[in-house]
N, C-alpha and C positions, 0 to 999 in steps of 0.2 A: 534556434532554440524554441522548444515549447516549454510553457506553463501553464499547470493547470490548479486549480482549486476547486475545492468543493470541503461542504461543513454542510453539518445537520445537529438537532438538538435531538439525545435519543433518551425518550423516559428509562433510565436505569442508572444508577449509581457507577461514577466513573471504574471501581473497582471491579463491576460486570462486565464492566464494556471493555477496560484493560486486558480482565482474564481472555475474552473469547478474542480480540482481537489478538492477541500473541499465545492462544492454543492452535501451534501449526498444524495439529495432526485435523480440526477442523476448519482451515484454510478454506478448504473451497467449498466452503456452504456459504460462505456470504464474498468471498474476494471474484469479481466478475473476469480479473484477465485471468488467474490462477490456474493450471490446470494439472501442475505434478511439482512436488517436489523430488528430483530423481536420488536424491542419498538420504530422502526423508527427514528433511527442514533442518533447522538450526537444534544444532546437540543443546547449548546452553546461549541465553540470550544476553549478551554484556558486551561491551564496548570492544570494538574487534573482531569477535567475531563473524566468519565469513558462511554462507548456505548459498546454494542454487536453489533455482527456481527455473521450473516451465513455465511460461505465458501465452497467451493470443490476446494480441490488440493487433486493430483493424482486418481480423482477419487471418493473421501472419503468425506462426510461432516462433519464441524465440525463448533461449536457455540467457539466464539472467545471474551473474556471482553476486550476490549484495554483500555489504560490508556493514556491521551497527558502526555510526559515527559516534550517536549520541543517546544517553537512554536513562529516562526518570522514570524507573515502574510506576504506575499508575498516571502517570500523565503524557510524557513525551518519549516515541522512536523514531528516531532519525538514519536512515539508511542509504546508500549508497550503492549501486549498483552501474555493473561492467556488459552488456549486452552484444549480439552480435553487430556486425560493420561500423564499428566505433560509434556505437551509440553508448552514453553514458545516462543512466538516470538518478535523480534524487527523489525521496517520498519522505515526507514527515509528516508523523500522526501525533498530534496536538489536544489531549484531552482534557476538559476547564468542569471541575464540579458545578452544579448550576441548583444548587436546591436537591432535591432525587435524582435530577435527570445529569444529564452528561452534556457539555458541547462538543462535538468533535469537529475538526478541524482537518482536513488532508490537504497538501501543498505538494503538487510533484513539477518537476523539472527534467526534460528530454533533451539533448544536447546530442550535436555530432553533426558530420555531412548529411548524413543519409538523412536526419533529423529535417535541417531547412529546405528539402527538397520537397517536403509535405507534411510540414509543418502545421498548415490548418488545419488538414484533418486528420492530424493525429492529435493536435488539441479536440476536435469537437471529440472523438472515439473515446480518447483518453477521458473525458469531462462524462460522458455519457457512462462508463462503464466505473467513473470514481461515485458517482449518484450512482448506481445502483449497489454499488457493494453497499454502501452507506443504508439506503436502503431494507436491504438484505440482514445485514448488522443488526441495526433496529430491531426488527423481528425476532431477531434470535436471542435478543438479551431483554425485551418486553412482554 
């Protein structure tokens, strides 16, 4: 198993950083592994519902089914996802009002065989490319 975290404090109202955070059709202006949604993301966003996703991390692609576990608009998505050789992932996005700004919060978890074989550095990759969405984000709601 991997885990990864990463949180940043982003000057804008948790309700900017909600909106651009779950407009999938701009997905990949700020999410680093992101690179296609192939059936063009999630129809409606509520507990249940399933989307793909294309990714690269460490270099590798991989087609991703997530599932919402869990979901308070404007603060918390909790997701769930089925990836290729029984890799499983979790990601939960964690937003805390802070005054104007937002905290955000991102917590993922990488599970599976294929997972403890290289497991480090698919932590450091993972960590590297959670700070830069994060990053990325910032920008786009500041």
């Amino acid at each position: 198993m991997a885990e990864v975290t990463a949180q940043a404090r982003i000057e804008a109202p948790a309700e900017k950083v909600w909106d651009r955070l779950t407009d999938f059709t701009s997905y990949g202006e700020w999410n680093a592994t992101h690179t296609a949604f192939p059936h063009g993301g999630p129809q409606t966003l509520e507990v249940g519902a399933t989307y793909e996703e294309n990714m690269k991390l460490m270099g590798f692609p991989a087609e991703v089914t997530w599932t919402v576990r869990e979901l308070e608009p404007g603060r918390l998505l909790d997701i769930a996802g089925k990836g290729p050789m029984g890799v499983s992932l979790e990601m939960r996005y964690a937003l805390t009002p802070d005054g104007g700004a937002t905290a955000l919060r991102i917590d993922g978890t990488f599970t599976g065989a294929a997972v403890s074989l290289m497991a480090g550095k698919l932590k450091d990759s993972a960590n590297a490319a959670l700070n830069e969405s994060l990053r990325k984000l910032a920008g786009l709601v500041t």
